[in-house]
C-alpha positions, 0 to 999 in steps of 0.5 A: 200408648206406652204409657197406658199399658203400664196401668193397664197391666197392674189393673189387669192382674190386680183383678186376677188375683182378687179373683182368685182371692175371691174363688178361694174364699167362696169355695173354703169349708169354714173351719167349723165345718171342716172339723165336724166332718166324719173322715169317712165322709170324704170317701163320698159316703152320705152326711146327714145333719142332725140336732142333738139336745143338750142342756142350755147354759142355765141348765133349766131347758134343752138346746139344739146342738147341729152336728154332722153324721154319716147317714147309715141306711140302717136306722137303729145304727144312725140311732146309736150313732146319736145316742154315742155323740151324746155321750161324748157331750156337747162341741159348744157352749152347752153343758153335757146331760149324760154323765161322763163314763156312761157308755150305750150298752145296746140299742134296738128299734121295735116294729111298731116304733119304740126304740129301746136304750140300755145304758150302764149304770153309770147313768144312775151312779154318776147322775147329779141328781135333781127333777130337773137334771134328770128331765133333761137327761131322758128327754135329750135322748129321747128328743135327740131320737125321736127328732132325728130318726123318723123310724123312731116314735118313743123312747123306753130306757134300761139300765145295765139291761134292767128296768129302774124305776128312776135315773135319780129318784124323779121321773118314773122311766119305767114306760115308754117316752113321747118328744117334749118340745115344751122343754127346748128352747 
């Protein structure tokens, strides 16, 4: 009988540890998610996840970016929440469709669904230029908006609290804007 409880014993606590392997590694957050985690969010404070549009490798359409935000109850909050991290640029592989240094100056949400976005004029003076760049700079705002905050119908944007006529000399921005899906990919 000595000779089984030997056996039996390593077994036994073999299999305690690859269970306690096992619990550890199904209950580990992966460290991606770990580091998009708002601090705040570990007070118990809700999350959200959110898709926020930034340009794809080529530089030729928008591609869906998934980051993880507190959830304000207040929706024109949780809108400039969006518009800031897209600012702050995109955490992967895509390439950034606001220039650097652009800050929000004032974000509202109208009654009957337009938000409003006044950026600085940083937008227009640091902007690389080109229709194509600058389709991508209004709709990653205005997709990233209208996608994630259902409060928000259309997208109309100012530059230091003024209409222009353009971002880069393109596309008229003087009206209100609608999703273009055609655009993602």
């Amino acid at each position: 009988m000595k000779d089984k409880a030997g056996p039996i014993a390593v077994s036994l606590a073999a299999a305690v540890v690859a269970g306690i392997l096992l619990f550890f590694w199904l209950h580990d957050e992966p460290e991606e998610t770990q580091l998009r985690r708002p601090e705040s969010a570990a007070a118990g404070q809700e999350t959200t996840v959110v898709h926020l549009y930034f340009a794809d490798a080529s530089g030729e359409r928008l591609s869906a970016e998934e980051r993880v935000l507190l959830a304000p109850a207040d929706a024109a909050a949780f809108a400039r929440m969006i518009v800031e991290a897209l600012i702050e640029g995109p955490q992967g592989g895509l390439l950034r469709t606001i220039p650097e240094g652009t800050r929000l100056r004032a974000l509202y949400l109208m009654e009957d669904g337009p938000a409003v976005v006044d950026l600085s004029a940083d937008i227009v003076d640091q902007h690389p230029g080109g229709a194509g760049s600058e389709l991508l700079t209004i709709f990653s705002l205005v997709n990233s908006l209208i996608l994630n905050v259902e409060d928000v119908k259309t997208v109309r944007l100012l530059v230091g609290g003024e209409e222009v006529e353009t971002l880069a000399g393109h596309i008229d921005i003087q009206k209100p804007f609608k999703a273009d899906m055609l655009l993602i990919r």
